[in-house]
Wavefront OBJ file of the C-alpha trace (Angstrom):
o trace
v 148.104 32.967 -43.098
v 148.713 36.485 -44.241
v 147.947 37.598 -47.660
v 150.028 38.733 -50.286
v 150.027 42.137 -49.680
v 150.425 42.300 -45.724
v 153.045 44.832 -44.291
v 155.670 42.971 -41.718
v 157.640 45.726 -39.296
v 158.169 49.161 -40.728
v 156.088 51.108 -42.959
v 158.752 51.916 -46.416
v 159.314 55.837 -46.746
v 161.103 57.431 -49.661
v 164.379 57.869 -48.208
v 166.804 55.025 -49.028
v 168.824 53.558 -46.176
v 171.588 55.055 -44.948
v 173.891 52.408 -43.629
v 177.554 52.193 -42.444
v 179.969 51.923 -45.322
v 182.328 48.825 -44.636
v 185.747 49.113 -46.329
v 186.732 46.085 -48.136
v 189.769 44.316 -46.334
v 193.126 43.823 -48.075
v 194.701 41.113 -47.737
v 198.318 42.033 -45.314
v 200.342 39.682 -47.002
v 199.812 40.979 -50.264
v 200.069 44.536 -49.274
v 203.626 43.559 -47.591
v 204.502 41.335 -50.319
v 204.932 38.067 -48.177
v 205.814 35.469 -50.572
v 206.316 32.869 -47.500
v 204.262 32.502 -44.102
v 207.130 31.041 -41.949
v 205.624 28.932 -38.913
v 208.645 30.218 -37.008
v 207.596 33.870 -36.617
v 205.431 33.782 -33.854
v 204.224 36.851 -33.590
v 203.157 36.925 -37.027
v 200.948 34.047 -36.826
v 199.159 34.703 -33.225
v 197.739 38.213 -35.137
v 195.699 35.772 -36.533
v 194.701 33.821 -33.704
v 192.012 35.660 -31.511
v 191.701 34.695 -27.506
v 189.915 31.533 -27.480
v 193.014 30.149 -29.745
v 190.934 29.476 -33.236
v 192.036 30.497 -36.378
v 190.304 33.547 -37.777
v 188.534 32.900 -41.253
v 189.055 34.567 -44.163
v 185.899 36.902 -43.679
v 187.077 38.381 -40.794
v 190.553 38.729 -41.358
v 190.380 39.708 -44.883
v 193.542 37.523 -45.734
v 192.884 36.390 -49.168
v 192.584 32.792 -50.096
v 196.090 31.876 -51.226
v 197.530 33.477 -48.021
v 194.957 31.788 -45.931
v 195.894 28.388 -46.889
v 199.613 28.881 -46.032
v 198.437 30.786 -43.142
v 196.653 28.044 -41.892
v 199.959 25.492 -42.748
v 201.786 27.643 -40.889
v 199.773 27.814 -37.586
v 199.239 24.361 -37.493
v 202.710 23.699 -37.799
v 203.793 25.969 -35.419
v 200.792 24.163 -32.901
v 202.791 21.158 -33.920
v 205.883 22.495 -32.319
v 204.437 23.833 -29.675
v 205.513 27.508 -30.466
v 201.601 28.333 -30.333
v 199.033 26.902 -27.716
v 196.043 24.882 -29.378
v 193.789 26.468 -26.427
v 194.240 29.464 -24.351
v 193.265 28.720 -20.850
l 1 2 3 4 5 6 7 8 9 10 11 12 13 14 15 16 17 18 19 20 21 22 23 24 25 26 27 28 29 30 31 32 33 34 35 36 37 38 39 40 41 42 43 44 45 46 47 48 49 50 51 52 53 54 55 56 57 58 59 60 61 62 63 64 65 66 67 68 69 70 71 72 73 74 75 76 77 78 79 80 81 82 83 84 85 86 87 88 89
């Protein structure tokens, strides 16, 4: 075991880190004003639905957690109709 005061990687300089500045995601559906996610707009929904056919979380999208939820409704609805394929091949 190491003791308390061992160094691990890098030695620390004065200089803070300069790292990539990540803008905060807005939420689309707010900015647009959607007050309903219809499953019936297609095109809408598969924005949200990257290649392998899962749908994107919240994180990644930015969609906020109200619109996720009827996001979600929506997709799985539209899966339901088959308007949207569960997997893409």
């Amino acid at each position: 075991m190491r003791g308390a005061g061992a160094s691990r990687g890098k030695p620390k300089t004065d200089r803070p880190r300069r790292g990539m500045f990540r803008r905060k995601r807005v939420c689309r559906f707010c900015v647009d004003k959607v007050e309903f996610i219809d499953y019936k707009e297609v095109r809408m929904l598969i924005a949200s639905i990257p290649e392998r056919g899962k749908i994107q979380p919240r994180r990644l999208s930015g969609t906020c957690a109200k619109h996720q939820r009827k996001l979600q409704t929506a997709i799985k609805r539209a899966r339901q109709l088959a308007l949207i394929p569960y997997v893409t091949d």
